[in-house]
MDAnalysis code that builds the backbone (N, CA, C; Angstrom):
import MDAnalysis as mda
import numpy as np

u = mda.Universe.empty(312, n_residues=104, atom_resindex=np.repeat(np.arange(104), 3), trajectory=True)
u.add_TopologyAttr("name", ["N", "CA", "C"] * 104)
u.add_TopologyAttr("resid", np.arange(1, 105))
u.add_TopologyAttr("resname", ["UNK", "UNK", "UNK", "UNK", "UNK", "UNK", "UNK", "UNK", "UNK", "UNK", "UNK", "UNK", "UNK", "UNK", "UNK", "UNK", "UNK", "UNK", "UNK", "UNK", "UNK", "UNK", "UNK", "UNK", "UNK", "UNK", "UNK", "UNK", "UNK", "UNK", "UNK", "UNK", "UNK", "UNK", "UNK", "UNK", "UNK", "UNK", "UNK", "UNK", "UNK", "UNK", "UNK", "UNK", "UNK", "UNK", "UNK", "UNK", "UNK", "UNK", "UNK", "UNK", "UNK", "UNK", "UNK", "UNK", "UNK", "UNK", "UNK", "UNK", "UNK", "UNK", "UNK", "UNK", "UNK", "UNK", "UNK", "UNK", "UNK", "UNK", "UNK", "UNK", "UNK", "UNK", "UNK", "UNK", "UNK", "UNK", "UNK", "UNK", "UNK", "UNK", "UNK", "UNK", "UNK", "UNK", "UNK", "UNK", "UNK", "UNK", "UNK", "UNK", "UNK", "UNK", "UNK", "UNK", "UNK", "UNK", "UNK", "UNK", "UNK", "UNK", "UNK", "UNK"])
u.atoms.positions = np.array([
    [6.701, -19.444, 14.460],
    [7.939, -19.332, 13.722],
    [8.825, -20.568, 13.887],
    [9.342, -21.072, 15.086],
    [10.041, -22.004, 15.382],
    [9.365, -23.510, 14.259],
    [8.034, -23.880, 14.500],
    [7.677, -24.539, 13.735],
    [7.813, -24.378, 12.003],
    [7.681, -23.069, 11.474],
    [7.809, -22.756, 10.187],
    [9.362, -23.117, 9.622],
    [10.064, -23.213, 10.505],
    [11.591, -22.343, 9.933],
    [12.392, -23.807, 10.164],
    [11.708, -24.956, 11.187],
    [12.943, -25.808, 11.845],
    [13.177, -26.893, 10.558],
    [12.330, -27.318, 9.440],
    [13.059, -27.865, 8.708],
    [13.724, -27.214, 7.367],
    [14.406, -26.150, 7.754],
    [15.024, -25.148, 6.410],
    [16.387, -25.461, 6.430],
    [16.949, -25.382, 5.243],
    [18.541, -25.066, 5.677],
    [18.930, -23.901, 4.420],
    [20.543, -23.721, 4.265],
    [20.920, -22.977, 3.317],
    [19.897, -21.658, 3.615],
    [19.658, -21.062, 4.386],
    [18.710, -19.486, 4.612],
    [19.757, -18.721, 4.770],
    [19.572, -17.708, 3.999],
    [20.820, -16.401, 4.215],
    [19.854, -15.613, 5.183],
    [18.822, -14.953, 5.130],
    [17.702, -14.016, 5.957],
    [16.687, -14.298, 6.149],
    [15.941, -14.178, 7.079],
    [14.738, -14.445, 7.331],
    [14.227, -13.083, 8.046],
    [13.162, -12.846, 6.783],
    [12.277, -11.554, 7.341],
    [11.251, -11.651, 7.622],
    [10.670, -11.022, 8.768],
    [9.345, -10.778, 9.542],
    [9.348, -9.388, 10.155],
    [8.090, -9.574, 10.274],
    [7.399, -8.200, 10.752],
    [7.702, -8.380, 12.425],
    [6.862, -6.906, 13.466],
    [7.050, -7.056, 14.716],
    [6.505, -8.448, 15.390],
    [5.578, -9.128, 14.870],
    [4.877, -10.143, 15.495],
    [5.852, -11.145, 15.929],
    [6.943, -11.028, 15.254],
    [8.118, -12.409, 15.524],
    [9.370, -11.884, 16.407],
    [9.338, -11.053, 17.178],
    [10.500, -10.387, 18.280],
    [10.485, -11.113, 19.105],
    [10.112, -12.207, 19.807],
    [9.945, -13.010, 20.458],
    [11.232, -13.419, 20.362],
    [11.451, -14.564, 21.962],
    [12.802, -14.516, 21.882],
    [12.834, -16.490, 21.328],
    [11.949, -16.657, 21.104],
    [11.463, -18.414, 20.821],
    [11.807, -18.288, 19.161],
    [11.728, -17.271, 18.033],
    [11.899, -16.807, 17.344],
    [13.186, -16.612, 16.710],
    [13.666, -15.751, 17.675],
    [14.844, -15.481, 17.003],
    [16.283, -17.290, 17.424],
    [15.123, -17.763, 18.427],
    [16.281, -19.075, 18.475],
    [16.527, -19.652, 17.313],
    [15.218, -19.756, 16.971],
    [14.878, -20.930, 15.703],
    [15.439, -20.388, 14.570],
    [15.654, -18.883, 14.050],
    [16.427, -18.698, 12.943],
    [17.593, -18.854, 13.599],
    [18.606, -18.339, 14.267],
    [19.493, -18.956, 14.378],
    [19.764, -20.331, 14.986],
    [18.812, -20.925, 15.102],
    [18.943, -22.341, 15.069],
    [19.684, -22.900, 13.665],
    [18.958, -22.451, 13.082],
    [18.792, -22.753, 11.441],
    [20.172, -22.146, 10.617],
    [20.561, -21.582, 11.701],
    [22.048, -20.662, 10.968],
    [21.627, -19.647, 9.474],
    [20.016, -18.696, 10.044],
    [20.058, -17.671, 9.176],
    [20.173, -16.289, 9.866],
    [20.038, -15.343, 9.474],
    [20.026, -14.004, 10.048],
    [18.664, -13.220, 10.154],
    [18.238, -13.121, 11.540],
    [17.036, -12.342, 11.143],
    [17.121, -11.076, 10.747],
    [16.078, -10.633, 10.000],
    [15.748, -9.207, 9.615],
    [14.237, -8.731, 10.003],
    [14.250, -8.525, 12.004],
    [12.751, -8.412, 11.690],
    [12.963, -6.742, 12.306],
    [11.534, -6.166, 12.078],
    [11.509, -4.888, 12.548],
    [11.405, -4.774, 14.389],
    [12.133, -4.514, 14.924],
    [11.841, -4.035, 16.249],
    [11.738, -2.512, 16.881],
    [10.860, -2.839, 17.429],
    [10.264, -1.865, 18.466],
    [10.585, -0.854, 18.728],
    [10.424, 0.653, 18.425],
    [11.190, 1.734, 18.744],
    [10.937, 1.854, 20.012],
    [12.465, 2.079, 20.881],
    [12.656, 2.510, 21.961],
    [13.133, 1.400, 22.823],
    [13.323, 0.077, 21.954],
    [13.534, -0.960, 22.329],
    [14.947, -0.956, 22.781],
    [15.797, -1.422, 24.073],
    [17.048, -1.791, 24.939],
    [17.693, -2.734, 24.474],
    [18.658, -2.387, 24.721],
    [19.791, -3.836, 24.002],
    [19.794, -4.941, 25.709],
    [19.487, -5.988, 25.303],
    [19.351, -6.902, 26.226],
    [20.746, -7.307, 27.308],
    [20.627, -7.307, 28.049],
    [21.874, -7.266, 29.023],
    [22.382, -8.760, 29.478],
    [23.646, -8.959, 29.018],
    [24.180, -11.028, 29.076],
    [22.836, -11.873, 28.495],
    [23.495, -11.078, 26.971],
    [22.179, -12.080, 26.519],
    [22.797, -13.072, 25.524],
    [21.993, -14.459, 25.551],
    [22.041, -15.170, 24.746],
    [22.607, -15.061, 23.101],
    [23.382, -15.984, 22.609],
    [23.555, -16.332, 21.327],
    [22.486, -15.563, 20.069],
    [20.965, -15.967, 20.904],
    [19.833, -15.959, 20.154],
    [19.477, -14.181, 20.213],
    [19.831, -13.822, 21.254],
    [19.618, -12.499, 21.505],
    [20.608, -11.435, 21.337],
    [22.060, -11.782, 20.982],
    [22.993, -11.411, 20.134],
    [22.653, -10.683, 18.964],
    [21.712, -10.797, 18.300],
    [21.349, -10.965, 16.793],
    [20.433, -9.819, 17.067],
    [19.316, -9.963, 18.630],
    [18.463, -9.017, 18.093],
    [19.190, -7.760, 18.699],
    [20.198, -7.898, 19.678],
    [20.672, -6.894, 20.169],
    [21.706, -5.608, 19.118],
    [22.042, -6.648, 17.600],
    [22.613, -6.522, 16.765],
    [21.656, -5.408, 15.536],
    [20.128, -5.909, 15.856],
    [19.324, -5.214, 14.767],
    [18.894, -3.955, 15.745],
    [18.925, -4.086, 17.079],
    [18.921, -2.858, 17.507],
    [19.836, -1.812, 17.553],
    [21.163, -2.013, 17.502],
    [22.309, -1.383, 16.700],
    [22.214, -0.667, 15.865],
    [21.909, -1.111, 14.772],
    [21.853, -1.482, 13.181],
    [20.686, -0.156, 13.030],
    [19.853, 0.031, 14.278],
    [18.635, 0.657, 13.902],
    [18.918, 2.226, 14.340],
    [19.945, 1.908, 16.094],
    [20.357, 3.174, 16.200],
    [21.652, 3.843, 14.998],
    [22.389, 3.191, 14.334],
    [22.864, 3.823, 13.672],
    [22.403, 4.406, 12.126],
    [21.290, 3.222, 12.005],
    [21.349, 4.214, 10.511],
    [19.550, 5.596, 11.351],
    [19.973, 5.954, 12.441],
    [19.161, 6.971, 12.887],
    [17.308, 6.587, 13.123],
    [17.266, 5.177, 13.184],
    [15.299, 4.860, 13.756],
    [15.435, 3.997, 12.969],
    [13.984, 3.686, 12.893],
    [13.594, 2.204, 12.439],
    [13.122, 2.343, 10.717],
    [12.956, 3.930, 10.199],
    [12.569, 3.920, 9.142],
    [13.897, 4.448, 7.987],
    [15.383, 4.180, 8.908],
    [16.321, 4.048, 8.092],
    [17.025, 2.985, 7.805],
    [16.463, 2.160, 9.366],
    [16.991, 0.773, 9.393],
    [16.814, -0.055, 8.116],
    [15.403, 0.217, 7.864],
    [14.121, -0.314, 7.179],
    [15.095, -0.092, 5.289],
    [15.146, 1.224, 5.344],
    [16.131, 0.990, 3.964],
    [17.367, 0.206, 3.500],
    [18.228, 0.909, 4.775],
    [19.802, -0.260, 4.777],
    [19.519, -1.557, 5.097],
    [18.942, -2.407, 5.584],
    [18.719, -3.945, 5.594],
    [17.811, -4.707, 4.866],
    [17.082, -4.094, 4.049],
    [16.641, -4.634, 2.943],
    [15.053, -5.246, 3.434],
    [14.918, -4.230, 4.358],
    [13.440, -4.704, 5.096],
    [12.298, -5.085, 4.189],
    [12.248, -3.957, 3.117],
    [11.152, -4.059, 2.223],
    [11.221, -5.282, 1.482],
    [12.164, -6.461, 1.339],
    [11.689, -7.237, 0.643],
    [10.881, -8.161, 1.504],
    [10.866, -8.203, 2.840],
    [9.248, -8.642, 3.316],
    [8.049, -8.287, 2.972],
    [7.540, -7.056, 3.101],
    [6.765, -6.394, 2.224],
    [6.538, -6.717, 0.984],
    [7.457, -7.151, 0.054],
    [7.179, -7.223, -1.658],
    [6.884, -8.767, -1.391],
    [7.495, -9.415, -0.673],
    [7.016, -10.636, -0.374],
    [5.315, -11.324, -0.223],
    [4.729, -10.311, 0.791],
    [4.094, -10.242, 1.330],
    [2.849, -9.920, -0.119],
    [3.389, -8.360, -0.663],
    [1.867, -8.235, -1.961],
    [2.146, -9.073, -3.203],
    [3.055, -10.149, -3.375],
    [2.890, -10.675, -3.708],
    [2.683, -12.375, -3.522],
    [2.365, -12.734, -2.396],
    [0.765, -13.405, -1.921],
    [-0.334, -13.072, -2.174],
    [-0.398, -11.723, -1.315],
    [-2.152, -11.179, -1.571],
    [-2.557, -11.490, -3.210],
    [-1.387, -11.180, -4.213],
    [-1.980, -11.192, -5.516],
    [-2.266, -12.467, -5.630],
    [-1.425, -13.187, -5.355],
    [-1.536, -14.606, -5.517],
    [-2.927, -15.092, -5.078],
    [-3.163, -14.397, -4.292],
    [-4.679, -15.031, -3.175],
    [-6.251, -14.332, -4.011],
    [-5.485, -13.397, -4.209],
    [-6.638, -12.572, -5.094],
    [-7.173, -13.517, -6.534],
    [-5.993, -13.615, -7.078],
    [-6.182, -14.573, -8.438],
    [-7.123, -15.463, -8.377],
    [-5.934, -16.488, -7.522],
    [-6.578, -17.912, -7.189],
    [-7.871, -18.300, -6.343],
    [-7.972, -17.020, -5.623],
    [-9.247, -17.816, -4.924],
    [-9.468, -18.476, -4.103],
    [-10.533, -19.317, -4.745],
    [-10.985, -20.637, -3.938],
    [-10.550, -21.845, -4.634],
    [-8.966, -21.774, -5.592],
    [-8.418, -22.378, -5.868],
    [-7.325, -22.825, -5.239],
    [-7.173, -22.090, -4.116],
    [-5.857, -21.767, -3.421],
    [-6.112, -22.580, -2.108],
    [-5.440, -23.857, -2.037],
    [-5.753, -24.501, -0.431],
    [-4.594, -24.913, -0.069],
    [-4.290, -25.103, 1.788],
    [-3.546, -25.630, 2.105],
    [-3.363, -26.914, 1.891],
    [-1.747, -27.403, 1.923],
    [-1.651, -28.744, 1.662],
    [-1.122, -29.215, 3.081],
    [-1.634, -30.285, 3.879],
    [-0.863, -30.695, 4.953],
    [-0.313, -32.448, 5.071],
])
């Protein structure tokens, strides 16, 4: 993530799935001065004197106890547009093929 995100600017949200809870993660979006929106962990603790970076996730754990778990969170923060994000790649990948290569 840190690598994906460090030359962005102007980001209002940045959504990811659980794989990006990491706390290297959430620096780099707010490095970047965006807001994450990733899903965390049910049963997950609000972090104790935590960091700037951990502010944010201590914030989506909030966010999760109030709108009642992670699958109400998931409606009020607009989770699913990772998801729509997401099948629309696969289509993209489906189409294209073996037309479809990285550029580095």
């Amino acid at each position: 993530m840190p690598h994906l995100v460090s030359d962005l600017s102007n980001i209002g949200n940045v959504y990811a799935d659980g794989a990006y809870t990491y706390k290297n993660c959430f620096d780099a979006i707010v490095a970047i001065g965006a807001k994450p929106v990733i899903s965390i962990r049910t049963g997950t603790s609000l972090a104790k004197n935590p960091t700037p970076e951990l502010v944010e996730r201590n914030r989506i754990v909030k966010e999760m106890w109030a709108a009642g778990g992670r699958a109400g969170w998931k409606k009020t923060s607009d989770y699913h547009r990772r998801s729509l994000a997401e099948t629309h790649m696969f289509r993209n990948k489906q189409i294209l093929r073996d037309k479809l290569s990285s550029i580095n």
